[in-house]
C-alpha positions in Angstrom: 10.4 -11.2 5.5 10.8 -9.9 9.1 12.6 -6.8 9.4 13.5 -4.6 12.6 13.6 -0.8 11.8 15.0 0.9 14.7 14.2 4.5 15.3 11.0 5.4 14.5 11.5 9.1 12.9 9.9 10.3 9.5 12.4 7.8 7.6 11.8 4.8 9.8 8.0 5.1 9.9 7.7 5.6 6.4 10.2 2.6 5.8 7.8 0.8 8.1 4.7 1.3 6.8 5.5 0.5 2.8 7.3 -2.8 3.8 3.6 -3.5 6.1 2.0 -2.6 2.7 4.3 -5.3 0.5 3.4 -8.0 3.0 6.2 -7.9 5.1 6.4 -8.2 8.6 8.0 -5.1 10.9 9.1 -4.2 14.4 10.1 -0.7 15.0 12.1 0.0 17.9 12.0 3.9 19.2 13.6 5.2 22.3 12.2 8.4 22.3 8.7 8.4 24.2 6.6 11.3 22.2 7.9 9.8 18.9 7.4 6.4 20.0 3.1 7.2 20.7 2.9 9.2 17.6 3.9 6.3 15.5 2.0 3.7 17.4 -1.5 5.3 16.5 0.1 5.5 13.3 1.6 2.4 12.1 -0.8 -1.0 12.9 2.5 -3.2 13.7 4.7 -3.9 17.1 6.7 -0.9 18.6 8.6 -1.1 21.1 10.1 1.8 23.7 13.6 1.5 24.1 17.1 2.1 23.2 17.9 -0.3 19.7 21.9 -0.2 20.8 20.8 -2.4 24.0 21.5 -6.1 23.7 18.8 -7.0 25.6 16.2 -5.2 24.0 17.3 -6.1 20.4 16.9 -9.6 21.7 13.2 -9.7 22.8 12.5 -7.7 19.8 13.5 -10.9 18.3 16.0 -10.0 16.0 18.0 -13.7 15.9 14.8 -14.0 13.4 15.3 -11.3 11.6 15.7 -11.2 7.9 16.5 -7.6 7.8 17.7 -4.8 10.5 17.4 -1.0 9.5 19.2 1.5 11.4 18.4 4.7 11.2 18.0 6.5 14.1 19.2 10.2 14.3 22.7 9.6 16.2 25.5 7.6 14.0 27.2 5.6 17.0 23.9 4.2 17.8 23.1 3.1 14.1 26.9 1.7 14.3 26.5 -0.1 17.7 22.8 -1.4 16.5 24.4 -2.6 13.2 27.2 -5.0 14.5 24.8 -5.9 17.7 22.6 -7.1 14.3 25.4 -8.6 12.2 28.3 -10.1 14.9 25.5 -10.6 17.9 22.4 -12.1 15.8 23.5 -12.9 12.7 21.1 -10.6 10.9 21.9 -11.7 6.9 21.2 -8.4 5.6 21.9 -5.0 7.8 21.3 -1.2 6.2 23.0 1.5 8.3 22.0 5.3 7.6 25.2 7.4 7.9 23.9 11.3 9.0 27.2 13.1 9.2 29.4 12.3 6.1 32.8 12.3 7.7 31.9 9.3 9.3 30.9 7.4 6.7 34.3 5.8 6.3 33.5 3.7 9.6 30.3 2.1 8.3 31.7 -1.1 7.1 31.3 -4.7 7.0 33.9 -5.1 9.8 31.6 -3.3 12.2 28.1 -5.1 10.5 27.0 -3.0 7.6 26.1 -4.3 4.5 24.9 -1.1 3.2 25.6 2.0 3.9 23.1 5.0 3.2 24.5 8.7 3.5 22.5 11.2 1.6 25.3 13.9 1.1 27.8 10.6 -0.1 24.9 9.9 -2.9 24.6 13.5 -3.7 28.3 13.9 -4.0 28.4 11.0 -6.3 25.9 12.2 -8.9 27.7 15.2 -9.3 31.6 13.2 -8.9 30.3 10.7 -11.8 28.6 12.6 -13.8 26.2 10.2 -12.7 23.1 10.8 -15.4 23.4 8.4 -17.9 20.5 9.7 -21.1 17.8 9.3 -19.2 18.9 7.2 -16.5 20.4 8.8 -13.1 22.0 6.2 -10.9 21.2 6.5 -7.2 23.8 3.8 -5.5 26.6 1.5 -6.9 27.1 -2.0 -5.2 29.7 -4.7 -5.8 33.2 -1.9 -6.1 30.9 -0.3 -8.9 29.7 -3.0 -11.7 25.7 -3.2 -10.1 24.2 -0.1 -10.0 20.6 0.7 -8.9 18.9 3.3 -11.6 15.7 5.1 -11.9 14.2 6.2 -15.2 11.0 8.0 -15.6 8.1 7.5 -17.3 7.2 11.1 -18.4 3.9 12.1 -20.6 3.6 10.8 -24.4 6.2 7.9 -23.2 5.1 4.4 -25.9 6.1 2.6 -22.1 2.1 3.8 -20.6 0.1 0.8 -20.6 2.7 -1.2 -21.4 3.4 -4.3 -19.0 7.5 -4.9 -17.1 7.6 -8.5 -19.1 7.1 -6.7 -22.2 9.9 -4.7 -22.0 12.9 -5.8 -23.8 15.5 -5.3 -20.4 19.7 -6.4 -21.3 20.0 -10.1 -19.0 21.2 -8.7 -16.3 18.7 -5.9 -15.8 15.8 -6.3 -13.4 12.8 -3.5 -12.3 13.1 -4.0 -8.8 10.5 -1.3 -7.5 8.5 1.8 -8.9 7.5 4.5 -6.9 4.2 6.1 -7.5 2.3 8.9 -6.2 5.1 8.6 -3.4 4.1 5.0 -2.7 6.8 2.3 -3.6 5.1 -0.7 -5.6 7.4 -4.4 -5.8 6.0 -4.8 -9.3 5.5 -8.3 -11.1 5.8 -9.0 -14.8 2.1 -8.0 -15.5 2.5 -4.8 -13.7 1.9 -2.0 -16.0 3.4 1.1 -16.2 1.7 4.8 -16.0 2.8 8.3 -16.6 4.9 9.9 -13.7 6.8 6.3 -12.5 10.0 6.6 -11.3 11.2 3.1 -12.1 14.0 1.1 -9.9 16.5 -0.8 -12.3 19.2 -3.1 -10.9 21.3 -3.3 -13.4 25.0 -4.7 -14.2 27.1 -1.1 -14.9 28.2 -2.5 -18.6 24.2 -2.2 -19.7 23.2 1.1 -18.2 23.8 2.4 -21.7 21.1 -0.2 -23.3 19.2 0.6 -20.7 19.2 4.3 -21.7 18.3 4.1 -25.3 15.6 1.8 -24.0 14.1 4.2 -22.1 14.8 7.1 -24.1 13.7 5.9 -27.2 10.3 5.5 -25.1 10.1 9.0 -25.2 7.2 10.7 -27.1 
C-alpha cells in the first residue's frame, strides 16, 4: 500500500514509521523546515518540504497513486483543503482527516473528501456519551451510522488467552483482530500470531456481537 502522510509532527512521524515497519510504502510531506530535518534523519523513507494544501506539490508527491492520504497536520483548513485535493482532485480511495479543534468537526465530511474523521475530544466525548465500556471491551470509533465498531480488549496477567494463537480464538463471524499494539508498537497480526500479557487488542467488530465479544474476553480472565 502507498500512503502519503502529510505533516510530519509527533502523530505523523509515528504514523510513518509503523506503516514502514508493516511493509508499506510512505511519503511524508512537511512544510515546516526544522520539523521537516528532524524527521528525515529519523524516518529512512521520502520527505518532502512543502505545503500538502498545494496542488502541485501533492501531485509530484505522487498522490494519483496513492492508496491512502493521512492528514494531520496541526491547522484544520489545511487538513480540510489536503483531504478534498486527495479525494475530488486524485481520487485517493481511502482519506483520514485529523480534526484538532472539535467545533469544526461537523465540516469534515465526505462532501469535502473525508472518509474518516479523527478528533480526539469527539472520541473522548463518546466514551463517556455511550457509556462506551462494554465488560471488558472499550470501544474507540463507530463506523457505518454505528453497527461496526472498532474495540480493544486487554490481555491482562493470569489471562488463559497468553500463548494462545488469534485462529484459536473462537471470534462471533463478523469479528476480526485487526491490530495489537505492543510495547507501544502496533503489530498487523496473522492467525498464528500469539498473544502475550499487556496486548491491547484491535477488534472490528459488527455492534450486535460486542457483547459475545465481551464474555470472550472476560471469561479469559484469570
Amino acid at each position: 500500500m502507498f500512503v502519503i502522510i502529510t505533516g510530519g509532527g509527533r502523530t505523523g512521524s509515528y504514523l510513518a514509521s509503523n506503516l514502514l515497519s508493516a511493509g508499506h510504502k510512505v511519503t511524508v510531506v512537511e512544510k515546516r523546515r526544522e520539523t521537516y530535518e528532524k524527521i528525515k534523519k529519523e524516518i529512512s523513507t521520502e520527505i518532502i518540504l512543502g505545503d500538502g494544501s498545494n496542488p502541485t506539490l501533492l501531485q509530484e508527491a505522487g498522490t494519483r497513486k496513492a492508496n491512502l492520504v493521512i492528514a494531520v497536520t496541526s491547522q484544520d483548513e489545511d487538513n480540510l483543503v489536503i483531504a478534498r485535493l486527495a479525494k475530488l482532485e486524485f481520487n485517493v480511495p481511502r482519506v483520514i482527516a485529523r480534526v484538532n479543534h472539535p467545533k469544526n468537526y461537523k465540516i469534515f465530511t465526505r462532501e469535502w473528501g473525508v472518509d474518516v474523521a479523527i478528533s480526539a475530544t469527539h472520541i473522548i466525548a463518546k466514551l463517556i456519551e455511550e457509556e462506551a465500556t462494554i465488560g471488558d471491551l472499550v470501544t474507540l470509533l463507530k463506523l457505518r451510522s454505528g453497527e461496526i465498531a472498532l474495540v480493544e480488549a486487554k490481555i491482562d496477567a493470569g489471562s488463559t488467552l497468553i500463548g494462545k494463537e488469534i485462529r484459536g480464538l473462537e471470534l462471533p463471524p463478523d469479528a476480526v483482530v485487526v491490530s495489537i499494539i505492543r510495547d507501544e508498537k502496533v503489530v498487523f497480526p496473522k492467525g498464528q500470531s500469539i498473544f502475550t500479557e499487556g496486548d491491547e487488542v484491535l477488534i472490528l467488530t459488527s455492534v450486535a456481537s460486542e457483547k459475545r465479544l465481551s464474555e470472550l474476553f472476560r471469561g479469559s480472565q484469570g
